[in-house]
N, C-alpha and C positions, 0 to 999 in steps of 0.2 A: 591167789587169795581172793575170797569172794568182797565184796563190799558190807555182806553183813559181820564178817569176821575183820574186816581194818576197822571199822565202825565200834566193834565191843573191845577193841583194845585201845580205843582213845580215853583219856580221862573222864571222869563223870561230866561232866557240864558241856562237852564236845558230843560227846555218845549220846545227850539227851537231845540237845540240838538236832547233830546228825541222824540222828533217827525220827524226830517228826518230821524232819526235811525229807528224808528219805519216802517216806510214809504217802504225805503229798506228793511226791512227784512220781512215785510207781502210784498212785491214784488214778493218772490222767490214761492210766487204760495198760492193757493185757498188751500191746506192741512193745512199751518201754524196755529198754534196757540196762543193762548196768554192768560195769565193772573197773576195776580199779588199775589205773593206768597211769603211769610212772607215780605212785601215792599218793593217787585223788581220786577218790571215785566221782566215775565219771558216767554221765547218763546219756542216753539214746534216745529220740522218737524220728525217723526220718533223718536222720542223720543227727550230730554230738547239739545236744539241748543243752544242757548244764552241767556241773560239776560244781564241788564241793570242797574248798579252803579251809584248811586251818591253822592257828596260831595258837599259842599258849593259853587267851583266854577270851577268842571266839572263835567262828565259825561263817563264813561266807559263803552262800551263794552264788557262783558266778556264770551269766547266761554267754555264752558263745555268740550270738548274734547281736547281743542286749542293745546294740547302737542302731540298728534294723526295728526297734520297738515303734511301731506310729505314732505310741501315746508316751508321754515321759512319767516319769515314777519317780517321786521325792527322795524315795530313800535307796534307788540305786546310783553308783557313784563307777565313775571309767578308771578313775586315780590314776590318769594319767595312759590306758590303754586305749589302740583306737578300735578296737571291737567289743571286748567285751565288758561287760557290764556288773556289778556284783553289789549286793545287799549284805552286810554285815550284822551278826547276831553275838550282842553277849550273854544271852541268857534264854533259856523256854520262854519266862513271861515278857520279854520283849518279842520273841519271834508269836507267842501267841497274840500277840496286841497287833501284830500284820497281819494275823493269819487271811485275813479277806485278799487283799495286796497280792500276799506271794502267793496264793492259787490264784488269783487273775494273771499276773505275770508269769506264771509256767502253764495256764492255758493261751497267754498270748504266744509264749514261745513257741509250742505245741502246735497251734493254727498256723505261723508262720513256717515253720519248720516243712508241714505240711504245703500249704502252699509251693514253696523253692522246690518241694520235691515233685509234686504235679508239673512245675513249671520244668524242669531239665527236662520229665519225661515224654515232654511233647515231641 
């Protein structure tokens, strides 16, 4: 199953969600990757960037690194994990009210990601 096909079979307000999220983060360039992995799509740049949560009536972002961020970000939360990091959306107009946020925080992932990966291949 692709990610754009688990995506259209979510209920409306998940699938709008999930789909400008989606949109954003294959944005940050022609490397990304995607695919859906035990039923979360799951994203790529340099190895696993983010992935994609969902509940009845949101949708999360959640950064595989997010505790590796140098800057903190108000509205990501660990909820108790000790890596990763996730932003909660119940709605397009709350996620478009971040939208500046969650492209800085998937271009910070993105750098970072990059980086660890320069750094092993010393």
């Amino acid at each position: 199953m692709t990610v754009q096909s688990f995506i259209s079979e979510l209920p409306k307000k998940q699938k709008e969600i999930m789909t400008l999220l989606r949109l954003w983060i294959l944005d940050l360039g022609p490397h990304v990757t995607e695919q859906v992995t035990n039923n979360v799509p799951t994203f790529y740049l340099n190895g696993a960037l983010c992935y994609l949560s969902h509940d009845e009536d949101s949708v999360s972002l959640c950064f595989n690194r997010g505790y590796e961020f140098p800057k903190e970000y108000d509205f990501l939360e660990s909820k108790g994990r000790k890596h990763v990091m996730s932003a909660t959306f119940y709605g397009v107009t709350e996620l478009d009210e971040h939208e500046d946020e969650v492209k800085e925080i998937l271009n910070e992932a993105a750098a970072l990601n990059g980086y660890l990966a320069k750094k092993r291949n010393k």
